[in-house]
N, C-alpha and C positions, 0 to 999 in steps of 0.2 A: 810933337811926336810924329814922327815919320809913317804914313800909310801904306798899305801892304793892297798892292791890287795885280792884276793879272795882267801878264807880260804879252805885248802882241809883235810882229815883227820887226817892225820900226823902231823896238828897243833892242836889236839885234846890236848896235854899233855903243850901247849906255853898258850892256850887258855881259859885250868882249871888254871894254873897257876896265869892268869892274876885276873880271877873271883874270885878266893879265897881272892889273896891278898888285891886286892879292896873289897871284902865285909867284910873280916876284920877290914877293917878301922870301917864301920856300927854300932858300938859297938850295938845299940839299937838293933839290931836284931838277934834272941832268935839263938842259931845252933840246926839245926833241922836235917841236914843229916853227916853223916860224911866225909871223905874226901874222901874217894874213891867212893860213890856214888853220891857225886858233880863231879868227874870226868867222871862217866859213864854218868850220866845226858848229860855235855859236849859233850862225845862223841858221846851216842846214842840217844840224841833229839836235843840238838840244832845243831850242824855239819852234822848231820843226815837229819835235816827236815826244817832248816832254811835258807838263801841265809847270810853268813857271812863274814864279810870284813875285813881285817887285816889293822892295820897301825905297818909295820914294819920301824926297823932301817937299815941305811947302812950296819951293820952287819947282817940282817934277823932278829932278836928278834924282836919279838913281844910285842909293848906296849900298844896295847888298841884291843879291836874287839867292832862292831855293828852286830848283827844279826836283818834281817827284816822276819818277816813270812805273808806275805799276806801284806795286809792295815798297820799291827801293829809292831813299834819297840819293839823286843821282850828284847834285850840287847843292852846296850852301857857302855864297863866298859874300865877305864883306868889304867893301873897298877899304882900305889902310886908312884912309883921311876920315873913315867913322866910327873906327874901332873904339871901344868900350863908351859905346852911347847906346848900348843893347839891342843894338838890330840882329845881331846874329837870333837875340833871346828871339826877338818879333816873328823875323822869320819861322824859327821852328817850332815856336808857340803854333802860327799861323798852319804850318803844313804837317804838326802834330792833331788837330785840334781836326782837321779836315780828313783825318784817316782816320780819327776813334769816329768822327761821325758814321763811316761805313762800317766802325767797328773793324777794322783791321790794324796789324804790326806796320810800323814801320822797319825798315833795314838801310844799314849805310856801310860803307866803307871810306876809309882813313886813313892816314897815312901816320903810323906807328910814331914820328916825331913831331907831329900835329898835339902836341900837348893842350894847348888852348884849347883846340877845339873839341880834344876828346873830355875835357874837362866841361865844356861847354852842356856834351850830348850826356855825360853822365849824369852834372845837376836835372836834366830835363828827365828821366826817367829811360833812358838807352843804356844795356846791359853787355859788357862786350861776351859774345859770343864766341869767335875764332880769332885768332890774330896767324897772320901767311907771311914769308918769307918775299914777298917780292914778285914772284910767280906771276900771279896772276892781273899785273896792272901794267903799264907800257912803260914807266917811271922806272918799273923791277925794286919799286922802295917797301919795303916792310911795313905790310897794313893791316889794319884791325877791322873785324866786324861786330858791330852793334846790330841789336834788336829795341825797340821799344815797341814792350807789346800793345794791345789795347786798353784803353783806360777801361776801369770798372765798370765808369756812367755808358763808356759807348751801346749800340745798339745791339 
């Protein structure tokens, strides 16, 4: 089973790697930046300003990260090559389970033909709360927002 430990910047280059391949899959969504500025992105805002989780293999590879910023899941991507070996579940087991400790909601946005994954946040206990027309993300693609509130047991 793959372990879930906290991301430092030298996984900056495991971590584009994973995001690309997974939004690859996306087809629906337009490319807007090119590869080395999805990688700088990676390294100087989300590793930079996010608290990010890794689920690694017994080898160290890296197959999925969650990045949480505040209240808001800002990413959860799973590389393609590990899909349905539950790392997605891992991760937000992981960055669920870390928010009821402070006893607060988590929030996310999604991109409306993200089916898997909105299938994903709903088994875990995520309620969608708004779904927007496109507006508000760079994509301009039709997204939903979930909340999962705090668990009972949290503090």
């Amino acid at each position: 089973m793959p372990r879930i430990v906290p991301a430092t910047p030298a996984d900056a280059p495991a971590v584009a790697d994973v995001f690309l391949a997974a939004r690859a899959t996306m087809r629906y969504l337009p490319h807007l930046h090119t590869e080395e500025e999805t990688r700088a992105f990676i390294a100087d805002v989300v590793l930079a300003r996010q608290e990010v989780h890794l689920a690694r293999d017994d080898d160290g590879v890296v197959l999925g990260f969650a990045a949480v910023e505040d209240a808001w899941l800002q990413h959860l991507y799973v590389a393609p090559r590990a899909w349905g070996r539950g790392i997605g579940t891992l991760l937000l087991g992981h960055v669920t389970a870390r928010r009821d400790a402070v006893g607060g909601a988590l929030l996310l946005h999604v991109f409306q033909r993200n089916v898997g994954a909105r299938r994903l946040y709903e088994r875990h206990g995520f309620h969608l709360v708004a779904s927007g027309d496109g507006d508000g993300n760079e994509e301009r693609e039709p997204d939903a927002t979930y909340r999962r509130p705090p668990s009972p047991r949290s503090p």
